[in-house]
C-alpha positions as CSV (number, residue, x, y, z in Angstrom):
1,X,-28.4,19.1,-1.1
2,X,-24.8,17.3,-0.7
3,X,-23.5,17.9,3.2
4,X,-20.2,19.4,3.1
5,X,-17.4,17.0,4.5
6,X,-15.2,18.4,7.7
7,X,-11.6,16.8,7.9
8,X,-10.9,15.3,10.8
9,X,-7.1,15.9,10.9
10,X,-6.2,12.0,10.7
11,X,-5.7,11.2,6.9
12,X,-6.4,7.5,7.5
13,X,-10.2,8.2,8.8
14,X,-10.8,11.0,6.4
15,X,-10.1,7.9,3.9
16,X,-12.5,5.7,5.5
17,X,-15.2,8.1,5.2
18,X,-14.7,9.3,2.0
19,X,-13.6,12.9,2.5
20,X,-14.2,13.2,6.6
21,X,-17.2,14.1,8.8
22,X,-20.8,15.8,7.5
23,X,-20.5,19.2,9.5
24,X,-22.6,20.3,11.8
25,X,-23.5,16.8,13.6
26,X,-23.5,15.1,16.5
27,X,-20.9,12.3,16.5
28,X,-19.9,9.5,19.3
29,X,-16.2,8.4,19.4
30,X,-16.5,5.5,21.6
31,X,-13.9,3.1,23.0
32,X,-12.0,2.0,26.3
33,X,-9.4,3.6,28.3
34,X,-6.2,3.7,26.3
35,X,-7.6,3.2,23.2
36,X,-6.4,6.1,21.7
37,X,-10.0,8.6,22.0
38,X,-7.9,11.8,23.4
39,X,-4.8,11.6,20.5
40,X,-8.1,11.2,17.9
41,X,-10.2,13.8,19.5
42,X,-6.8,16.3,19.6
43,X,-6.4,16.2,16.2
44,X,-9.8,17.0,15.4
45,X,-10.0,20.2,17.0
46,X,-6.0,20.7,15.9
47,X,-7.5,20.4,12.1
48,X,-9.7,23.3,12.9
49,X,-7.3,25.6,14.3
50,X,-5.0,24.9,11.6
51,X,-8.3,26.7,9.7
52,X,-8.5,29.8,12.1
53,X,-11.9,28.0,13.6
54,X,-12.9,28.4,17.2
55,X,-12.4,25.0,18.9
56,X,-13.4,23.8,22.1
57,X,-12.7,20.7,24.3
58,X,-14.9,20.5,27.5
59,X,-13.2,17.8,29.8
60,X,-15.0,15.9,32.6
61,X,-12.5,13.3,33.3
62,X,-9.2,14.8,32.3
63,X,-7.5,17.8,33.8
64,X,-5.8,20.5,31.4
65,X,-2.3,19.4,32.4
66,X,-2.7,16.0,31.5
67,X,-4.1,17.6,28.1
68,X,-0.9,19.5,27.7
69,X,0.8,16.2,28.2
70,X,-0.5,14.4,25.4
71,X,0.1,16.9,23.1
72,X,3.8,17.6,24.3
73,X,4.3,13.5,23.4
74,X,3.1,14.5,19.7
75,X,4.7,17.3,19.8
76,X,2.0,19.6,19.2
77,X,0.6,22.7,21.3
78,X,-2.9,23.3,22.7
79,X,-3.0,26.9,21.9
80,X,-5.6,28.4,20.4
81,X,-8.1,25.6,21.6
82,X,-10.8,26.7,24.3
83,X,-10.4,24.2,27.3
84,X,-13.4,23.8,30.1
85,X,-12.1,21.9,32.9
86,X,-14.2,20.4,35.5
87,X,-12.0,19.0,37.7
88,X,-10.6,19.2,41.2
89,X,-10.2,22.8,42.1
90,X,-10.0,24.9,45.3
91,X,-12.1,27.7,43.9
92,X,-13.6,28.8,40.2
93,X,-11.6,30.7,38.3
94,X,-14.0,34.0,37.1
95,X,-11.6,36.0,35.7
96,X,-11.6,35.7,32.1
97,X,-9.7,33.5,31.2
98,X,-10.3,30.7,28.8
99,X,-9.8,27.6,31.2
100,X,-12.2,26.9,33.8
101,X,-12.2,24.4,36.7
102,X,-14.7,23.9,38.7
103,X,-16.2,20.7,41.2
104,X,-18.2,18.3,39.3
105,X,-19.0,16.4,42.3
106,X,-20.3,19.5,44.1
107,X,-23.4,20.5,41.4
108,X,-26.4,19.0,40.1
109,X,-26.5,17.6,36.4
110,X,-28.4,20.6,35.3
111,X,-26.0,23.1,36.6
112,X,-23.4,21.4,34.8
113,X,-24.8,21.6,31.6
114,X,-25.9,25.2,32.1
115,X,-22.5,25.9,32.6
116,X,-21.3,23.8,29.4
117,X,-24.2,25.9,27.1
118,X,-22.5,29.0,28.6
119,X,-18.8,28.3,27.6
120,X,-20.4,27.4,23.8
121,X,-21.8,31.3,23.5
122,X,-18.5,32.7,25.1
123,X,-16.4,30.8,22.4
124,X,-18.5,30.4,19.5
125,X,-16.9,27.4,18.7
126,X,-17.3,25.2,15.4
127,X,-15.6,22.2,16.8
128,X,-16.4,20.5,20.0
129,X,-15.0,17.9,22.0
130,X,-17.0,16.8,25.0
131,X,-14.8,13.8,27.1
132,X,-16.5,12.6,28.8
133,X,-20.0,11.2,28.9
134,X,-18.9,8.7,32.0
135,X,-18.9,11.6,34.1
136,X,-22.5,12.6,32.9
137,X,-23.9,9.1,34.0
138,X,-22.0,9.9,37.5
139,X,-23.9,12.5,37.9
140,X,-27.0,11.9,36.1
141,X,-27.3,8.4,38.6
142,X,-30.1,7.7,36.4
143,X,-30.3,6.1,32.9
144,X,-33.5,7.5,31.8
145,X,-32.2,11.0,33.2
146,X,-28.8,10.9,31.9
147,X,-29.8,10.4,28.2
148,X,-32.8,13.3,29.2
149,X,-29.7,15.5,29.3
150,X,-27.8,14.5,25.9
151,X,-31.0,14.6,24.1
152,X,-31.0,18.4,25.5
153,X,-27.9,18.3,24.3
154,X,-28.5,17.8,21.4
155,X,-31.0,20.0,20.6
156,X,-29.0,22.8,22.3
157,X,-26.5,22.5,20.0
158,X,-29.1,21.6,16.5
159,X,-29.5,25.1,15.4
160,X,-25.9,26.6,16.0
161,X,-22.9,25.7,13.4
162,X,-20.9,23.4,15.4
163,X,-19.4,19.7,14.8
164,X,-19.2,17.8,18.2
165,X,-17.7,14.7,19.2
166,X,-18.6,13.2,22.3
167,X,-16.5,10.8,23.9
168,X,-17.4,8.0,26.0
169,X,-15.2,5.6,27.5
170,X,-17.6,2.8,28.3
171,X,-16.9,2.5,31.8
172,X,-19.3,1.5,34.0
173,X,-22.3,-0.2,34.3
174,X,-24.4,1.9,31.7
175,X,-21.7,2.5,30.1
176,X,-21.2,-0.7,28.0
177,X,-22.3,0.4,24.2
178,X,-25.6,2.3,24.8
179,X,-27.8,1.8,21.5
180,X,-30.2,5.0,23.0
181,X,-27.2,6.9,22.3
182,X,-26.1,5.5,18.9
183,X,-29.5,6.1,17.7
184,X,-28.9,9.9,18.5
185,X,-26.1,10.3,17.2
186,X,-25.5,11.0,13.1
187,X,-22.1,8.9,13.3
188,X,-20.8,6.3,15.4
189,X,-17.2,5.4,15.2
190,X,-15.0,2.9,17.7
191,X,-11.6,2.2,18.9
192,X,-10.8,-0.8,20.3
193,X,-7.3,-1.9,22.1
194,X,-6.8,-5.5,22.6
195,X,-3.2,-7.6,24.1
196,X,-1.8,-10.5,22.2
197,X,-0.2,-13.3,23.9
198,X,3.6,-12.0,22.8
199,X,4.4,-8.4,21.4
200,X,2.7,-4.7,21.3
201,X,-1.1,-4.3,22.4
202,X,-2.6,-4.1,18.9
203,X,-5.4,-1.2,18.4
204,X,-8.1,-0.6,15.7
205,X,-11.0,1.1,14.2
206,X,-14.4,0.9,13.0
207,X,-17.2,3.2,11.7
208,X,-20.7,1.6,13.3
209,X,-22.4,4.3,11.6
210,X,-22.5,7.1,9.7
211,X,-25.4,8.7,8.0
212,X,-25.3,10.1,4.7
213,X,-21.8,8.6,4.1
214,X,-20.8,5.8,1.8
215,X,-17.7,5.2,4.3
216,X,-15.4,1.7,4.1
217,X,-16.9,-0.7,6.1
218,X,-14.6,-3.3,8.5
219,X,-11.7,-2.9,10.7
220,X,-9.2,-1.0,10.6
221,X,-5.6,-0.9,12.0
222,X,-4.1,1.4,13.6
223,X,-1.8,2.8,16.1
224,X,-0.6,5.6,18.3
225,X,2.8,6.8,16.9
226,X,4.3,10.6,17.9
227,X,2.7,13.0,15.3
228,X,-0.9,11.2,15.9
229,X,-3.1,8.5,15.9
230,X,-2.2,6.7,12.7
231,X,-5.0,4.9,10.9
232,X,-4.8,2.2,8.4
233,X,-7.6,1.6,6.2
234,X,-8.6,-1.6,5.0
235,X,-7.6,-2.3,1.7
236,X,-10.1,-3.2,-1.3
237,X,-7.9,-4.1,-4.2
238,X,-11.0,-3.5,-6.4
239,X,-10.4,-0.1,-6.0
240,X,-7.0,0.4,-7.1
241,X,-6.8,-0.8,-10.6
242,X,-4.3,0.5,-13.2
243,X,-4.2,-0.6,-16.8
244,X,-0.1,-2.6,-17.6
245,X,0.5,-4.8,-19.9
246,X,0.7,-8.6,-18.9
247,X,4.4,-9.0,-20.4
248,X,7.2,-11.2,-18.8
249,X,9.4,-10.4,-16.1
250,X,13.0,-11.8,-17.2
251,X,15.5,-13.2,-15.0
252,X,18.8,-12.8,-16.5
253,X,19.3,-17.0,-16.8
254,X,17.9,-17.8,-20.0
255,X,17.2,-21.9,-18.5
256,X,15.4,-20.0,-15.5
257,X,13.3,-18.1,-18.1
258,X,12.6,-20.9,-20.5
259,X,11.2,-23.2,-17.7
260,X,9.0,-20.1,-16.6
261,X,7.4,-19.6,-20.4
262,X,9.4,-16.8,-20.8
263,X,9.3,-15.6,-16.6
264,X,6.5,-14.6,-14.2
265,X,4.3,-12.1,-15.8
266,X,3.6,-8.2,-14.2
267,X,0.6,-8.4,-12.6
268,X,0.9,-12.0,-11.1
269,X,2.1,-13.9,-7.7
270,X,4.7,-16.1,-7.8
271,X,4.8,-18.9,-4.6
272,X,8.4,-20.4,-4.3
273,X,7.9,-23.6,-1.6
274,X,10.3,-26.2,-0.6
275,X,12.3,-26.9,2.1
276,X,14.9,-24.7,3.9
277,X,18.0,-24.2,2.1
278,X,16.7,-25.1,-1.2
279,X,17.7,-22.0,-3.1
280,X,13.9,-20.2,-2.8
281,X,15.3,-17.0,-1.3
282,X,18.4,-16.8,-3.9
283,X,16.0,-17.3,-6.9
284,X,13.9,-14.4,-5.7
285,X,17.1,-12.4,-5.0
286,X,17.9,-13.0,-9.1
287,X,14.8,-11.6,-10.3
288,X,15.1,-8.8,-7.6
289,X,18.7,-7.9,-8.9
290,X,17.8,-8.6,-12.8
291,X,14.8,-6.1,-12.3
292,X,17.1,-3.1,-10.8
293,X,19.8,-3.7,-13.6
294,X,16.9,-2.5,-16.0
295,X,16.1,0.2,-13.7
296,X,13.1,-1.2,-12.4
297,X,12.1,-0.2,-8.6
298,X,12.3,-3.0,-6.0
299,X,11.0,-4.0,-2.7
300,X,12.0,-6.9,-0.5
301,X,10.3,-7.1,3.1
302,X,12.4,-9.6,5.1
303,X,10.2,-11.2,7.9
304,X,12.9,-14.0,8.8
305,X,16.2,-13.1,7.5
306,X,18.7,-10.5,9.1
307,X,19.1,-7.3,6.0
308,X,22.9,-7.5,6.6
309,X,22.8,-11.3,6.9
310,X,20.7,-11.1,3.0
311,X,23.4,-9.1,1.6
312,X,26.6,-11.1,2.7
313,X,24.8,-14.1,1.0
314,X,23.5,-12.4,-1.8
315,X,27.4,-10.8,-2.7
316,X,28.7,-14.3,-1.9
317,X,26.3,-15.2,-4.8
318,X,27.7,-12.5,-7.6
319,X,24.7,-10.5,-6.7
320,X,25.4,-6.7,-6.0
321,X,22.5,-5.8,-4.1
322,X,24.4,-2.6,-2.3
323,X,24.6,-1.0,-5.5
324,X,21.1,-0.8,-6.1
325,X,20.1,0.0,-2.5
326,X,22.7,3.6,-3.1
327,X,21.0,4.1,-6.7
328,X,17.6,4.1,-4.5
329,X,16.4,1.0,-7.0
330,X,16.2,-1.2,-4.2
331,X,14.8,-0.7,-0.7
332,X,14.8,-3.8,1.9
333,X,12.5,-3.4,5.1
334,X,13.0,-5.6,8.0
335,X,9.6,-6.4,9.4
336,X,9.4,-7.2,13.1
337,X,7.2,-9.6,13.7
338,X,5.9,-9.1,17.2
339,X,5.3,-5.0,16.4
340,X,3.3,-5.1,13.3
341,X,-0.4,-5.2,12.6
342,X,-1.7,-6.8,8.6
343,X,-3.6,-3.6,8.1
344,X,-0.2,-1.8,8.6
345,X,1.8,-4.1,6.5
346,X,-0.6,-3.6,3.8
347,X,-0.2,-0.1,3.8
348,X,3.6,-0.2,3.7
349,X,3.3,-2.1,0.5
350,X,1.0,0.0,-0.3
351,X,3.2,3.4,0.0
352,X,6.1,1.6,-1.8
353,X,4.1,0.8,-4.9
354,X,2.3,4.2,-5.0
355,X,4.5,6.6,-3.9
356,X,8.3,4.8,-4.4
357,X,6.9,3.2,-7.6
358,X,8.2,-0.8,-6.7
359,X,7.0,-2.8,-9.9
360,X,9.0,-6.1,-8.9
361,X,8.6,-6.8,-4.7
362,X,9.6,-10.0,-2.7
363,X,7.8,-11.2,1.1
364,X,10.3,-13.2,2.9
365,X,9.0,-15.4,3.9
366,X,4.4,-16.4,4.4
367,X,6.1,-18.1,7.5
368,X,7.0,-14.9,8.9
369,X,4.1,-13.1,7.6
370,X,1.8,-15.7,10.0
371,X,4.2,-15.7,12.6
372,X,3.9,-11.7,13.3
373,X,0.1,-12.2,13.1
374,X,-0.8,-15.5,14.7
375,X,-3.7,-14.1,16.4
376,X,-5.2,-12.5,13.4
377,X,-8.1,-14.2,12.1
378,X,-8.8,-14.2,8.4
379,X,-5.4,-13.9,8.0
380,X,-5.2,-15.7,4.4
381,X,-8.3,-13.4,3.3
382,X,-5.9,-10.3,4.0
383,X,-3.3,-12.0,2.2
384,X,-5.8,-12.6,-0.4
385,X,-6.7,-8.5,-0.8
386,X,-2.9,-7.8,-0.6
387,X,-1.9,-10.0,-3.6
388,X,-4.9,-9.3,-5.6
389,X,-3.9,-5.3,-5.2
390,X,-0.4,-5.6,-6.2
391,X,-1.6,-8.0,-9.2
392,X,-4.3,-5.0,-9.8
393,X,-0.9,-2.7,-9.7
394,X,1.1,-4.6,-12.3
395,X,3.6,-6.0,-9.7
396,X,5.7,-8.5,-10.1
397,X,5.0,-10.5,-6.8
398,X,7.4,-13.4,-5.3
399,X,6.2,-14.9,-2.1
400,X,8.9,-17.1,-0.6
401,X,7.3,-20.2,1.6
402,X,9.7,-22.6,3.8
403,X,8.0,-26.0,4.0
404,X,8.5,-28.0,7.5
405,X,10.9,-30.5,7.4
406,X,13.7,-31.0,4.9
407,X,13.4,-34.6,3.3
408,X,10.5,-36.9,3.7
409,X,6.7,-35.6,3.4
410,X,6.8,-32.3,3.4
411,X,3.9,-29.9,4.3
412,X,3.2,-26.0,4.0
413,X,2.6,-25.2,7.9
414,X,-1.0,-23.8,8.4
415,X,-1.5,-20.8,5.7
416,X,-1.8,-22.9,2.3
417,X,-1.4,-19.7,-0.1
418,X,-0.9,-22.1,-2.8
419,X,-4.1,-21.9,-4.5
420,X,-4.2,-17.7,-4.2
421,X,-0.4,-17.6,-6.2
422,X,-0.8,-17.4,-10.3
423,X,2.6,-19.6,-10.0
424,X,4.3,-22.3,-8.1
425,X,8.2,-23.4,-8.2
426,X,8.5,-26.0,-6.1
427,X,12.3,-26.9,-5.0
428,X,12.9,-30.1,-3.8
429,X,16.5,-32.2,-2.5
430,X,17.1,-35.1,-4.3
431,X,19.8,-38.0,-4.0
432,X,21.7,-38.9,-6.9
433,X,25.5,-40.9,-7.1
434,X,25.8,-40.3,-3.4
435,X,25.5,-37.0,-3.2
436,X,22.3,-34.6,-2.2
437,X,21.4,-31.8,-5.1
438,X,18.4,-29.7,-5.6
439,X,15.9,-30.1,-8.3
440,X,13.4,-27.1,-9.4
441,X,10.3,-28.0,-11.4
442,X,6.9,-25.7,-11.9
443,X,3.8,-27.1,-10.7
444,X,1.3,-24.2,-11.8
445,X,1.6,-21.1,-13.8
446,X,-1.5,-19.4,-15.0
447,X,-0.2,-16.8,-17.1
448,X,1.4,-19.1,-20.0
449,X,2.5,-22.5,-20.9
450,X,5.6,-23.9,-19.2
451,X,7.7,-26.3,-18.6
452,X,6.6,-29.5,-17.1
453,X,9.9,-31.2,-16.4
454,X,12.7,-31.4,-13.5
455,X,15.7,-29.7,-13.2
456,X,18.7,-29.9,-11.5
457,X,19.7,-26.7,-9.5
458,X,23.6,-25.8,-8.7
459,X,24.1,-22.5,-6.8
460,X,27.8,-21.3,-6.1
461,X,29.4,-18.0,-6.1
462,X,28.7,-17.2,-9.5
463,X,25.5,-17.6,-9.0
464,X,22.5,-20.2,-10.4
465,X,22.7,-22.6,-12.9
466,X,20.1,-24.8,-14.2
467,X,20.7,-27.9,-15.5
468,X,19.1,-30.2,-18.3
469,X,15.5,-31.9,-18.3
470,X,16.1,-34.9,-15.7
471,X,13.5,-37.7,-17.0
472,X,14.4,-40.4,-14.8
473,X,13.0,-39.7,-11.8
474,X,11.3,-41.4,-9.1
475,X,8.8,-40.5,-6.4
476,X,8.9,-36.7,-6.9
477,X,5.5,-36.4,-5.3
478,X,6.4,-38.8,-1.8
479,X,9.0,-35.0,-0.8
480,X,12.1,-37.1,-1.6
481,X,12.8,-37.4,-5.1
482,X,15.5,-40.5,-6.5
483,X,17.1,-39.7,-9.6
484,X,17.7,-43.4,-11.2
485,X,19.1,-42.5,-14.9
486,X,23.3,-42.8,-15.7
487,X,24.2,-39.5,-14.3
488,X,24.9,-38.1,-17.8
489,X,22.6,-34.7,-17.3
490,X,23.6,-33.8,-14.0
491,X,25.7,-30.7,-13.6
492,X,29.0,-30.7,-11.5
493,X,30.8,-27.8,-10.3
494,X,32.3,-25.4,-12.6
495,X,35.7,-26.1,-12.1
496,X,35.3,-29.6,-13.3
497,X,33.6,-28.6,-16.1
């Protein structure tokens, strides 16, 4: 017979295990202080009373006020949740009510969970919280009798109808991951906070076990926003497939598209890599403003570049971004660097390609991308999943990536994404009758056949132009290309034309 799934009032972890938590089980929510156990362990018995279920949270550690704390910062109230308090009290309160306080340090183990057993016939409950099991081991001073008591536990609680999570905040010396208690336990799941060298403490999740549940394995991201513990599954692009057909995406420059085989295609990742200044950025901005003119959705996420900096230069360029940003065509998202976590990232794109539709999106720029992660490891691997989702999705991709240095040899910093793109556009400054230009050539593109020659690229306020096949070239591949022909197919500006 198929166990019947509880929520657990965070979407996110409901994701990762497929639907929530088997009721009627024992489950250990593990992690250390300030890792977000309480905000998680609030929301689970919230969910319940949401469903007119009897909820109770038995607290060892925390006293009730500093409960009603928390959930004033999410803005939610405790009532209708049963709270036992154990905590520093001048008497016990017998009258009734549904909070209790009483002096752990002044009873035996045994008395304590007598009293525990007691509250859980009073209230009935069908969700439990217990925080926490530290204060157990206090008390217990004994490993062997400690676990004695959650095994009683346990069984105490095996016949009734009740989902419990207990919390342990592995302090202590018996406290560091106990595998005697993972092993009674149906689930296992763990939060974990850890401080980078510059920017926000970064936290996440993982599911160590969880019987009976195909649940998505891994890490996850997450963090503690007002509202809740938001959770960020990883993403398996496997999953997310939707049929689109493979047809060009058009810039609006008929050179632009006839050195592209007709453009990108949907459903591919386009790299554009050269140095600073080279026109990467503004090339990306013409497929962004061509795809809104046909009332395509758009996305740009701006890792380096100001929003209101983007748009002077893109209306200095003939390109009306504002329009399409009040039509709701276009959204731009700056992305700072030292606040955001990959698995959160991923689910922004995410959101704006499922819910907002985006079929044509822009990351500017890998650099900044690496930069607001540099601790991350397996960080091309995410960038891997991300791409291969979108291209799963039927977006249009364009990945904008700043090489170091501006003439000479040239690299691509320490995230070579080359080989994950479907295309490459590689700009490149070249010197030609004393003056420096820019040339634009494709080096890869998987989707078609394209052009394998060099052009010459002018941008001014009207916009890009793209010049004629330059042949006589030298040492394109040393970073700093020499144009050594008669000058007849390079463009001037359009006034002396």
């Amino acid at each position: 017979m198929t166990q019947s799934s509880l929520h657990t009032g965070n979407t996110g972890l409901d994701t990762i295990l497929r639907g929530g938590l088997p009721q009627n089980r024992l489950y250990l929510l593990e992690g250390q202080p300030g890792s977000g156990k309480t905000t998680l362990s609030l929301q689970f018995l919230l969910e319940g009373v949401s469903k007119g279920e009897s909820c109770l949270y038995v607290t060892l550690s925390e006293t009730a006020d500093e409960l009603h704390e928390v959930a004033r910062s999410h803005g939610w109230s405790l009532e209708g949740i049963h709270l036992f308090e154990l905590a520093s009290a001048e008497e016990v309160l017998g009258d009734g009510r549904q909070q209790s306080v009483l002096h752990p340090w002044e009873m035996e183990l045994g008395g304590t969970i007598r009293l525990i057993q007691a509250e859980v016939e009073r209230t009935q409950p069908t969700r439990i919280v217990f925080d926490s099991l530290s204060e157990l081991r206090l008390l217990a001073q004994d490993p062997l009798r400690y676990r004695r008591q959650v095994l009683a536990l346990k069984q105490f609680f095996a016949p009734r109808n009740i989902t419990i999570l207990l919390v342990d905040d592995l302090t202590g010396e018996l406290g560091e991951r106990d595998a005697h208690l993972h092993s009674l336990c149906h689930g296992v799941i763990t939060l974990e906070r850890f401080t980078l060298e510059f920017g926000a403490a970064r936290r996440r999740l993982q599911v160590q076990k969880m019987r009976g549940v195909d649940f998505l394995a891994g890490y996850h991201d997450m963090a503690i926003r007002k509202g809740g513990l938001a959770v960020y599954p990883r993403l398996q692009a496997s999953h997310h497939h939707n049929s689109f057909v493979g047809d060009p995406v058009p810039s609006g420059l008929d050179a632009l598209d006839a050195l592209l085989g007709g453009g990108p295609r949907r459903g591919t990742s386009t790299l554009l890599t050269g140095p600073a200044g080279s026109g990467k950025t503004t090339l990306a901005l013409q497929y962004i403003a061509a795809a809104c003119e046909r009332g395509e959705h758009a996305c740009i996420f701006e890792f380096d570049e100001r929003i209101g900096t983007l748009l002077v230069r893109a209306e200095a360029l003939g390109l009306d971004l504002k329009k399409h940003i009040d039509s709701g065509l276009l959204e731009l998202h700056q992305v700072d660097p030292a606040e955001l976590s990959p698995g959160e990232f991923a689910w922004r794109v995410r959101d704006m390609v499922e819910s907002r539709g985006c079929s044509v999106l822009l990351i500017d720029s890998i650099n900044g991308y690496m930069s607001a992660m540099p601790q991350e490891r397996q960080l091309l691997l995410q960038l891997h999943e991300l791409l291969s989702y979108l291209n799963h999705k039927g977006v249009a991709t364009f990945l904008v990536n700043p090489q170091h240095g501006l003439v000479g040899t040239m690299n691509t910093g320490e995230l070579n994404v080359s080989y994950i793109a479907d295309t490459v556009v590689l700009f490149r400054y070249f010197e030609a009758t004393g003056r420096i230009r820019k040339a634009i050539s494709v080096i890869k593109h998987r989707s078609s056949m394209h052009e394998d020659t060099i052009r010459e690229l002018r941008i001014d306020s009207q916009g890009l132009r793209l010049g004629a096949p330059l042949s006589e070239f030298r040492g394109v591949l040393t970073g700093t290309p020499h144009f050594v022909g008669d000058g007849a197919p390079l463009m001037e500006s359009r006034h002396d034309t």
